[in-house]
DRENKE-637322 format. One line per field, with one value per atom (N, C-alpha, C): residue number from 1; residue in one letter; atom name; x, y, z. Coordinates in nm, 3 decimals. Layout:
N
nr c(NUM / ...)
rest c(A / ...)
atom c(CA / ...)
x c(X / ...)
y c(Y / ...)
z c(Z / ...)
! end
This chain:
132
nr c(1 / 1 / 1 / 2 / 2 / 2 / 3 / 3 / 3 / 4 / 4 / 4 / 5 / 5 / 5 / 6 / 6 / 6 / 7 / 7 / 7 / 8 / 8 / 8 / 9 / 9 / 9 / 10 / 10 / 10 / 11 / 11 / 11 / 12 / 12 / 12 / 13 / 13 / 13 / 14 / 14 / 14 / 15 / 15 / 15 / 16 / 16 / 16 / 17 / 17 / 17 / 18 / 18 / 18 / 19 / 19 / 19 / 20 / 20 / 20 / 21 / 21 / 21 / 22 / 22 / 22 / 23 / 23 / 23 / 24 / 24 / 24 / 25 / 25 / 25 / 26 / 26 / 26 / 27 / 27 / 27 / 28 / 28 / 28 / 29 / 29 / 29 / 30 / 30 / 30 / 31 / 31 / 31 / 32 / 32 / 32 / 33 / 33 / 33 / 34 / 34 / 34 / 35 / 35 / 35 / 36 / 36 / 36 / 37 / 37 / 37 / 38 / 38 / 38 / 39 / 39 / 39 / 40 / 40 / 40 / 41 / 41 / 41 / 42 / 42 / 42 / 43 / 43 / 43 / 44 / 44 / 44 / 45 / 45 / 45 / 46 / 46 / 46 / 47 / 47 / 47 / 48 / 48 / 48 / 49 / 49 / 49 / 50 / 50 / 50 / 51 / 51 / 51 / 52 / 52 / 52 / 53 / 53 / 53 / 54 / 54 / 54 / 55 / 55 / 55 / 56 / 56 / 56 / 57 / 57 / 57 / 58 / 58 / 58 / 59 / 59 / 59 / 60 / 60 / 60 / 61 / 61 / 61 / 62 / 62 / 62 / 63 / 63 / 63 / 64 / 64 / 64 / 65 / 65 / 65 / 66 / 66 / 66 / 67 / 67 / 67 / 68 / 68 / 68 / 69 / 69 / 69 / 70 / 70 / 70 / 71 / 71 / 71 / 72 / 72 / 72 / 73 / 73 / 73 / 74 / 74 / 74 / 75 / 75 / 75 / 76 / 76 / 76 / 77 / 77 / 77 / 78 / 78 / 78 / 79 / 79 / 79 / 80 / 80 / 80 / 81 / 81 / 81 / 82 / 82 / 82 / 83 / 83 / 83 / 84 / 84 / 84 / 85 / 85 / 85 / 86 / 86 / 86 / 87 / 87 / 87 / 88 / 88 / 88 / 89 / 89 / 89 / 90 / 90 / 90 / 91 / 91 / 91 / 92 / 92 / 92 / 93 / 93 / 93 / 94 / 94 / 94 / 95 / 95 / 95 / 96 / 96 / 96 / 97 / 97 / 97 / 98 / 98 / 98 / 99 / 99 / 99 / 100 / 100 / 100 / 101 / 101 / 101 / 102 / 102 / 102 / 103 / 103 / 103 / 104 / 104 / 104 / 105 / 105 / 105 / 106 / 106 / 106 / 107 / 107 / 107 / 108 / 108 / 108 / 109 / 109 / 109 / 110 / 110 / 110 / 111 / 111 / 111 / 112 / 112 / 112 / 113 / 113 / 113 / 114 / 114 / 114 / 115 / 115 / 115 / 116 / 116 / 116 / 117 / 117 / 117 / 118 / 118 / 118 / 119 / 119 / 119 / 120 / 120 / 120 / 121 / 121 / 121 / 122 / 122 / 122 / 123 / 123 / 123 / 124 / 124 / 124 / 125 / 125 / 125 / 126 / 126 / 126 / 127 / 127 / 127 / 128 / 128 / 128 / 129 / 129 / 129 / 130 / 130 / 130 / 131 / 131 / 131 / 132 / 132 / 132)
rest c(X / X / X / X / X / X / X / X / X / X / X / X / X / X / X / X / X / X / X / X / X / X / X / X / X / X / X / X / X / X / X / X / X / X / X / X / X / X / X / X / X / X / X / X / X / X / X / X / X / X / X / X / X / X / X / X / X / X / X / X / X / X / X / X / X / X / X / X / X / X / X / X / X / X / X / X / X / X / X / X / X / X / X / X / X / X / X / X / X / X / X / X / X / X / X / X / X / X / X / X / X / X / X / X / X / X / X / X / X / X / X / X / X / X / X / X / X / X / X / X / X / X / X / X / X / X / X / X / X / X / X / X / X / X / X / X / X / X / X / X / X / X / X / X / X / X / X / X / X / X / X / X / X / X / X / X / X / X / X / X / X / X / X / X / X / X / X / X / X / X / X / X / X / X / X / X / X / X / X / X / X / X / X / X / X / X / X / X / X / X / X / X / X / X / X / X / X / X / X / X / X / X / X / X / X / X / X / X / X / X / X / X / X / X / X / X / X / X / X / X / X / X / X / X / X / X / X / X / X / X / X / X / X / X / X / X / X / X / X / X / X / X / X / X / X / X / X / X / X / X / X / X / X / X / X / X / X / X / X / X / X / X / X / X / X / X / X / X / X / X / X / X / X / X / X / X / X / X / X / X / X / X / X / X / X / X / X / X / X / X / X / X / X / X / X / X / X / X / X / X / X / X / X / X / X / X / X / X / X / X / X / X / X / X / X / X / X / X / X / X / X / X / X / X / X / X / X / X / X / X / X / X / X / X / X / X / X / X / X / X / X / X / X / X / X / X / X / X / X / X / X / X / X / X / X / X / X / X / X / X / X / X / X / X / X / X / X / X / X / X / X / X / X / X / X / X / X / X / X / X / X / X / X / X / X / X / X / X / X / X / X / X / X / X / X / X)
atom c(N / CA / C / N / CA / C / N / CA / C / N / CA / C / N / CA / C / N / CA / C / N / CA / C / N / CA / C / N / CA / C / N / CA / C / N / CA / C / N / CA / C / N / CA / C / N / CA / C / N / CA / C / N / CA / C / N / CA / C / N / CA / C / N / CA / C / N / CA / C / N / CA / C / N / CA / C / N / CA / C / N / CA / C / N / CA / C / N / CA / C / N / CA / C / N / CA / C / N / CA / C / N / CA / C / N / CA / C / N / CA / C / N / CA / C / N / CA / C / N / CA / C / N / CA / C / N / CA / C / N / CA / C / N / CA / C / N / CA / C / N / CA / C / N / CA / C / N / CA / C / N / CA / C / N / CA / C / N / CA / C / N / CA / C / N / CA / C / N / CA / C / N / CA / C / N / CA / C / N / CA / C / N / CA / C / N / CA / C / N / CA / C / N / CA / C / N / CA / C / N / CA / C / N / CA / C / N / CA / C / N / CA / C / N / CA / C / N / CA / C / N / CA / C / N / CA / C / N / CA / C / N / CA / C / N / CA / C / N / CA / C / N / CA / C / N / CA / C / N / CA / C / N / CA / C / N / CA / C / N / CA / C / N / CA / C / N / CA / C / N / CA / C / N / CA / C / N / CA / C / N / CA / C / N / CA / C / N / CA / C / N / CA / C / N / CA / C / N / CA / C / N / CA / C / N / CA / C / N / CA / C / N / CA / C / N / CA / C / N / CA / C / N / CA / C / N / CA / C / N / CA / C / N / CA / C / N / CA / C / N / CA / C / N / CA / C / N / CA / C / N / CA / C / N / CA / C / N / CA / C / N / CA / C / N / CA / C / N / CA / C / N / CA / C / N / CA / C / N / CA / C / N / CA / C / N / CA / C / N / CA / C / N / CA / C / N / CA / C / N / CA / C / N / CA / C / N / CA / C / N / CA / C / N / CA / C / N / CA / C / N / CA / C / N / CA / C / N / CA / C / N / CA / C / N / CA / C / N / CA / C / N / CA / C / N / CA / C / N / CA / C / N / CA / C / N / CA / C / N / CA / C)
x c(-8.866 / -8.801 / -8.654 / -8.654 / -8.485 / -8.422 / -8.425 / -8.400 / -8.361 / -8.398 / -8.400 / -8.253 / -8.308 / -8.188 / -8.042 / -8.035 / -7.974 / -7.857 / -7.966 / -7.924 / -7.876 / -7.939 / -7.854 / -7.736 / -7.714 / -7.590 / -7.457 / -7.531 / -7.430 / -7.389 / -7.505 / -7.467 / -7.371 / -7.403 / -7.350 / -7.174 / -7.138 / -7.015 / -6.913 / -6.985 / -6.930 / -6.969 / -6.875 / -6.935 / -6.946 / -6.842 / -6.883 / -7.022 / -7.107 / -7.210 / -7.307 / -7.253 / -7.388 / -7.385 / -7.275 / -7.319 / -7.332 / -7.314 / -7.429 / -7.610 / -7.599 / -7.710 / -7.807 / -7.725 / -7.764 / -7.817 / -7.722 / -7.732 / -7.881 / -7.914 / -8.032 / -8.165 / -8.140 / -8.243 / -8.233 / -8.147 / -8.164 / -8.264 / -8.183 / -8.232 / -8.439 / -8.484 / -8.558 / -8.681 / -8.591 / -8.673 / -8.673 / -8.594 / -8.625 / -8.686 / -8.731 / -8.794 / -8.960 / -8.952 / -9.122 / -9.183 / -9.044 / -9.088 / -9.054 / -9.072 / -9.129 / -8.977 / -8.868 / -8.748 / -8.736 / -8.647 / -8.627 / -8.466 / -8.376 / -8.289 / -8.213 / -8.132 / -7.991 / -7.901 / -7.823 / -7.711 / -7.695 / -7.632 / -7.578 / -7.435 / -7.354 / -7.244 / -7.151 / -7.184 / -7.122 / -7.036 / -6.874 / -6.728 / -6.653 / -6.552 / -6.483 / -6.340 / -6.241 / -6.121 / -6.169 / -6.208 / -6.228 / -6.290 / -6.380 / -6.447 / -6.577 / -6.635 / -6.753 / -6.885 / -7.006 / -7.143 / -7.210 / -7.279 / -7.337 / -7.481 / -7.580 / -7.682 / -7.703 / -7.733 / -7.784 / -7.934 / -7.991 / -8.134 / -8.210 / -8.319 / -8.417 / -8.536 / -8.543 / -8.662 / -8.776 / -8.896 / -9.011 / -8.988 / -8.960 / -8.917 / -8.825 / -8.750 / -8.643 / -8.543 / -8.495 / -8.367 / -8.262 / -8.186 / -8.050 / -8.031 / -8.020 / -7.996 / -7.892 / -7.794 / -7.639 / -7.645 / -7.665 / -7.693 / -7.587 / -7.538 / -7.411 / -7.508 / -7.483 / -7.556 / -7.437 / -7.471 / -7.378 / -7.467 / -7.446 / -7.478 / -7.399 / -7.449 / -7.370 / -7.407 / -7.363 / -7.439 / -7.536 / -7.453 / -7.471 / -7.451 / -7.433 / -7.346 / -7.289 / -7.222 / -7.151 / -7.017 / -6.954 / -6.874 / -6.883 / -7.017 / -7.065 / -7.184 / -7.262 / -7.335 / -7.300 / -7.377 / -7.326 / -7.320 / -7.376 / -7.346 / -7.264 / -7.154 / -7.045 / -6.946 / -6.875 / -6.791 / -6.804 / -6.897 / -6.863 / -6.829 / -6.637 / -6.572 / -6.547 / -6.521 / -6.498 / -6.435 / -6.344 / -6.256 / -6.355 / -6.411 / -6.537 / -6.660 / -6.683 / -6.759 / -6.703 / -6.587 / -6.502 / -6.492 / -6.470 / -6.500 / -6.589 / -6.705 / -6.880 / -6.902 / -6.887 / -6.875 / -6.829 / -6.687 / -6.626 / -6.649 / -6.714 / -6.786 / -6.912 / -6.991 / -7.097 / -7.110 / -6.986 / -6.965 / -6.956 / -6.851 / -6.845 / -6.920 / -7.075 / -7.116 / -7.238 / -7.294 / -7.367 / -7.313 / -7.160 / -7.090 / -7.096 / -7.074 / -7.077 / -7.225 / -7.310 / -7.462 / -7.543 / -7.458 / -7.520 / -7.633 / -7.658 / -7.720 / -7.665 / -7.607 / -7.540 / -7.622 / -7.727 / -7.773 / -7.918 / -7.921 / -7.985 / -7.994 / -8.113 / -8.075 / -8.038 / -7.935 / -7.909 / -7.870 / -7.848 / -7.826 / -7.786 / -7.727 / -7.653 / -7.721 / -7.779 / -7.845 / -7.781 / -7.768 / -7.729 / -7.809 / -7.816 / -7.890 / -7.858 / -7.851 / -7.792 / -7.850 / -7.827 / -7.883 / -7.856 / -7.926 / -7.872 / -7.933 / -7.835 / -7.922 / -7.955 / -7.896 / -7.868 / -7.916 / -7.905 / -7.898 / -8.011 / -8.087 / -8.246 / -8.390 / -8.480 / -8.557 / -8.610 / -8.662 / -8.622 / -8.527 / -8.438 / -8.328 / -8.385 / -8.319 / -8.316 / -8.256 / -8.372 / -8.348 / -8.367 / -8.232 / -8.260 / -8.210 / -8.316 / -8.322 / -8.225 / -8.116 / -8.077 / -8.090 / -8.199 / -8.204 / -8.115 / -8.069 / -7.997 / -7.910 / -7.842 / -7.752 / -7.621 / -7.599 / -7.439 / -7.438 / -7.368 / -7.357 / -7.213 / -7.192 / -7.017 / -6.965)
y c(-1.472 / -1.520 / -1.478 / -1.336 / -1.259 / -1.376 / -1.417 / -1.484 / -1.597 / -1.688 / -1.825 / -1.823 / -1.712 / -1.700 / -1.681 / -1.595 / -1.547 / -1.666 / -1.768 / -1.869 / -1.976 / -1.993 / -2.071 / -1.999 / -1.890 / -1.810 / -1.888 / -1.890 / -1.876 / -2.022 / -2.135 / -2.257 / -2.320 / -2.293 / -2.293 / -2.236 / -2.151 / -2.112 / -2.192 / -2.210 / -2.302 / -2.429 / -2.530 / -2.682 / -2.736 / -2.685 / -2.755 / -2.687 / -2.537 / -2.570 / -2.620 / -2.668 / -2.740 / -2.866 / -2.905 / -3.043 / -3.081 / -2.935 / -2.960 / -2.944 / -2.834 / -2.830 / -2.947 / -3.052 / -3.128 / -3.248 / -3.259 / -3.376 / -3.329 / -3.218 / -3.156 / -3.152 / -3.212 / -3.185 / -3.318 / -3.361 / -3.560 / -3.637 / -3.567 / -3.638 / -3.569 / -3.471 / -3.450 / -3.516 / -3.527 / -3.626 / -3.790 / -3.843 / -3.980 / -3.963 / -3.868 / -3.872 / -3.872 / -3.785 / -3.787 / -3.945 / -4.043 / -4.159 / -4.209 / -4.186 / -4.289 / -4.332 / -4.248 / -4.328 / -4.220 / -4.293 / -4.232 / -4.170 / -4.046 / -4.052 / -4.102 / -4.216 / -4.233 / -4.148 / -4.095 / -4.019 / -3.938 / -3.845 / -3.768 / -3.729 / -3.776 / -3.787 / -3.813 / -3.968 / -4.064 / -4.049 / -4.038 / -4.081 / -4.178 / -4.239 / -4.322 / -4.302 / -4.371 / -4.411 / -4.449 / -4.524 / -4.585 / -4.491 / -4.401 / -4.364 / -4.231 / -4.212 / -4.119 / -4.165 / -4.176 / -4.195 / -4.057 / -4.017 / -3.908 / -3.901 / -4.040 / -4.052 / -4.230 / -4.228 / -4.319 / -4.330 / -4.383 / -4.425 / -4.502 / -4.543 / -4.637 / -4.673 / -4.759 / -4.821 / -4.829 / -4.863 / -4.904 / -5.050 / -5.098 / -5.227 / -5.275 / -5.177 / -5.199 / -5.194 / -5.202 / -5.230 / -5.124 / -5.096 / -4.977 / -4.961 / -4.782 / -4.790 / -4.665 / -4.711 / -4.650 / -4.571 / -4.428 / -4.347 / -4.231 / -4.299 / -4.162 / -4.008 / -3.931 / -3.796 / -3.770 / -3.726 / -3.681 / -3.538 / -3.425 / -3.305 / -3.233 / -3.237 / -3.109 / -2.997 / -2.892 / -2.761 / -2.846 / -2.909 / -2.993 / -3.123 / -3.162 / -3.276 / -3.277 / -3.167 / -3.134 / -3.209 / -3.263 / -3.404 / -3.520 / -3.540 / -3.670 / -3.719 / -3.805 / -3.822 / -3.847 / -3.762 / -3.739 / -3.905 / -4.027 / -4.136 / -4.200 / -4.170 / -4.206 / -4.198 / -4.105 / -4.073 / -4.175 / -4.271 / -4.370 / -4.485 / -4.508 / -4.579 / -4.688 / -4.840 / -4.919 / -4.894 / -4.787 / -4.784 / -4.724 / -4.624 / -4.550 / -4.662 / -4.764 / -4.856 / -4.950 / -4.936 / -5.058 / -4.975 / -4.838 / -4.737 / -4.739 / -4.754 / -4.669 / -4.843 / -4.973 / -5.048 / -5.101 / -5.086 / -5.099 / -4.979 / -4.867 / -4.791 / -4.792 / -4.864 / -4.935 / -5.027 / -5.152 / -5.203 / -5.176 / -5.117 / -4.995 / -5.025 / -4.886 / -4.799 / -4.912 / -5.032 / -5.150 / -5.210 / -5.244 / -5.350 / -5.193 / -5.117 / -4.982 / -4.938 / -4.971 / -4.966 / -5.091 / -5.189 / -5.363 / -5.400 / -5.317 / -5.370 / -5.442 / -5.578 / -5.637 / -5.735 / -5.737 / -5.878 / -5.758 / -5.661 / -5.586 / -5.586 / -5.635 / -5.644 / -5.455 / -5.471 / -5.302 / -5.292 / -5.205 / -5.195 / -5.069 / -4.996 / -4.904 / -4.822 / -4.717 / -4.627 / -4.511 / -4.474 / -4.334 / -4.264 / -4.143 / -4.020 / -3.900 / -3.874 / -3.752 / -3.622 / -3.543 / -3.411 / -3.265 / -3.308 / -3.209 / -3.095 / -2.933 / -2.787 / -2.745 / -2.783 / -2.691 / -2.522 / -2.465 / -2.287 / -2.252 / -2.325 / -2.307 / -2.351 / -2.360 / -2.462 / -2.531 / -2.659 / -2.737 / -2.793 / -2.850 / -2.917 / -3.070 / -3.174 / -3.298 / -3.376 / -3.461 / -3.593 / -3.671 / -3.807 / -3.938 / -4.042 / -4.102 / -4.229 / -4.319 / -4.433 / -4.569 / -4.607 / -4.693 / -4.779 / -4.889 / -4.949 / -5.060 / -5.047 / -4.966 / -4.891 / -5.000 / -5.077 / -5.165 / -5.244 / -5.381 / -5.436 / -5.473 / -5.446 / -5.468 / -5.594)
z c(-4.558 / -4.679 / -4.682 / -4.668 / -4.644 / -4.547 / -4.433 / -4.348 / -4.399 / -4.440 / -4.502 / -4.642 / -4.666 / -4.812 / -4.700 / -4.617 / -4.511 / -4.471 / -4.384 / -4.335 / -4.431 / -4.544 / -4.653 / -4.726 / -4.715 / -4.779 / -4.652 / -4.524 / -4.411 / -4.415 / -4.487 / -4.427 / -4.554 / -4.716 / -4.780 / -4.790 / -4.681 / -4.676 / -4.562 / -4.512 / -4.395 / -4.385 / -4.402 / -4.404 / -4.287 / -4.154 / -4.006 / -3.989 / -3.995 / -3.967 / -4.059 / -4.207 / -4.311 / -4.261 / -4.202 / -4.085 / -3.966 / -3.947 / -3.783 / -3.824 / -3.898 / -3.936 / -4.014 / -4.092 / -4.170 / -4.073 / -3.945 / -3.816 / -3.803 / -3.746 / -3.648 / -3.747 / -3.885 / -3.982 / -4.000 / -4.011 / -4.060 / -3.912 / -3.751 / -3.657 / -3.658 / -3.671 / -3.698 / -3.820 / -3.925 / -4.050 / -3.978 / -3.903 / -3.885 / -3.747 / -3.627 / -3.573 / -3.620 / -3.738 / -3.799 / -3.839 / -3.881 / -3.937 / -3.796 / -3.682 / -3.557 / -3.514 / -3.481 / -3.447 / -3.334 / -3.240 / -3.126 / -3.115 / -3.057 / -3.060 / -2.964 / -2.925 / -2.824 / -2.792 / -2.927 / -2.888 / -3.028 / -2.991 / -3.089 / -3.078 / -3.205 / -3.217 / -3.139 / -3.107 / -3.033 / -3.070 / -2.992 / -3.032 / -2.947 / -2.999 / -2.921 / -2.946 / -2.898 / -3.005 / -3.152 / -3.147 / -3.268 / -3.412 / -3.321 / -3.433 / -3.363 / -3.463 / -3.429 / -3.531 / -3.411 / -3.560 / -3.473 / -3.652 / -3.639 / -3.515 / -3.603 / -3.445 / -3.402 / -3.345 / -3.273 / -3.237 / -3.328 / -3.263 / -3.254 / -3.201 / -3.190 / -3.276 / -3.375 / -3.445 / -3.357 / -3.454 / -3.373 / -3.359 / -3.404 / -3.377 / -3.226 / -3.241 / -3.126 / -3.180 / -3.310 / -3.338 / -3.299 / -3.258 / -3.311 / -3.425 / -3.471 / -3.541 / -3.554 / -3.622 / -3.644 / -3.749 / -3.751 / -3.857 / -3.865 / -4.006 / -4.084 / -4.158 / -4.099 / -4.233 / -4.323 / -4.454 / -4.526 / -4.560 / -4.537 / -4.559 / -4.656 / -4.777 / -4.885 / -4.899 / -5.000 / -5.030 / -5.198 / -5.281 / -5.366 / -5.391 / -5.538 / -5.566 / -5.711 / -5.701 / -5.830 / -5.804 / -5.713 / -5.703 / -5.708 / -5.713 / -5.700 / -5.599 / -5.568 / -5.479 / -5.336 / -5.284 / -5.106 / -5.062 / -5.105 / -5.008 / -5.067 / -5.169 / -5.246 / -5.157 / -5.088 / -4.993 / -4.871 / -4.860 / -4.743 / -4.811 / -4.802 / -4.809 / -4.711 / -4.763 / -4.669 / -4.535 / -4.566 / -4.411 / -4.320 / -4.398 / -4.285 / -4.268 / -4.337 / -4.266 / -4.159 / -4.169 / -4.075 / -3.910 / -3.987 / -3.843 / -3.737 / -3.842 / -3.823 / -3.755 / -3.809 / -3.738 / -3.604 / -3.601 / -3.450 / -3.346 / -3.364 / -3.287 / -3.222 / -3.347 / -3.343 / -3.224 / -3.244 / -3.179 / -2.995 / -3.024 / -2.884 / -2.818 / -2.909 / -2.813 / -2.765 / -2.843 / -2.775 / -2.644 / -2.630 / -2.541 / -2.414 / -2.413 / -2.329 / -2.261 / -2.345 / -2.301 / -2.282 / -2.274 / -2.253 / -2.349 / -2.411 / -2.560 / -2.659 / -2.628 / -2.721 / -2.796 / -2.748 / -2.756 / -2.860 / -2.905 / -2.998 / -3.133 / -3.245 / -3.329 / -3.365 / -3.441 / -3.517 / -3.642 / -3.751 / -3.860 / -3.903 / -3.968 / -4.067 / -4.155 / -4.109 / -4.228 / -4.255 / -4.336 / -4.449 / -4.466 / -4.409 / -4.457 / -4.535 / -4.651 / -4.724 / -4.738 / -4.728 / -4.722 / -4.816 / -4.934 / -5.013 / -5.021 / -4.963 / -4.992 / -5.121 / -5.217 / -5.287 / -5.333 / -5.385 / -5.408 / -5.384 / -5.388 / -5.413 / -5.381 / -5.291 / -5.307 / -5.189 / -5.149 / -5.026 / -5.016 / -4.941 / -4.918 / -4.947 / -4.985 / -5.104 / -4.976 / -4.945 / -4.825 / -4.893 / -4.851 / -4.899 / -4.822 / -4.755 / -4.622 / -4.705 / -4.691 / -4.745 / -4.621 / -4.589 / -4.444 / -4.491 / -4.380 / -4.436 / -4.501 / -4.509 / -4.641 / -4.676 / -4.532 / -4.567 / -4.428 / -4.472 / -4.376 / -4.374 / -4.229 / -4.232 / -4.255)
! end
């Protein structure tokens, strides 16, 4: 229990690791619902997506995490602004024409990850979240 309070004191103070940590807990929750991972934190010129993975279906799928301590600013999938979809898109783009998967259906999901002070940490899937 000491431990756990421990590690949320540490992740709550530092936001590069509440989003590394938030990546390795989001890619974990959509592996339980049957998705496979590609890549993790694909970058290009263009841009960076958090994962990359595979539906049961087959589709690609292009997944942003937003990891907070809260949302006493507002809701964690508020902060993805058009320009960061125009990003998360032409990276998108990219990393298909780079792996000859063009011809793949794929789509855009949002994963948010809220710790807050107390508790379990607050997951919320938007599959499909936006289409560019």
């Amino acid at each position: 229990m000491l431990g756990l309070l421990l590690k949320r004191q540490k992740l709550l103070a530092d936001r590069k690791l509440l989003g590394q940590w938030g990546e390795k807990r989001c890619e974990k929750y959509l592996k339980g619902k049957g998705l496979k991972k590609l890549a993790r934190n694909f970058s290009c010129k263009t841009g960076e997506i958090d994962l990359v993975m595979v539906d049961s279906d087959g589709s690609i799928v292009f997944v942003e995490v937003k990891a907070r301590a809260d949302e006493s600013f507002g809701p964690a999938e508020s902060v993805i602004t058009p320009a960061k979809k125009n990003r998360l898109f032409r990276t998108a783009r990219y990393f298909l024409a780079t792996n000859n998967i063009e011809n793949r259906p794929y789509r855009f999901d949002v994963v948010t990850i809220v710790l807050g002070q107390t508790g379990q940490p607050t997951i919320k899937h938007y599959k499909n979240a936006f289409v560019p």
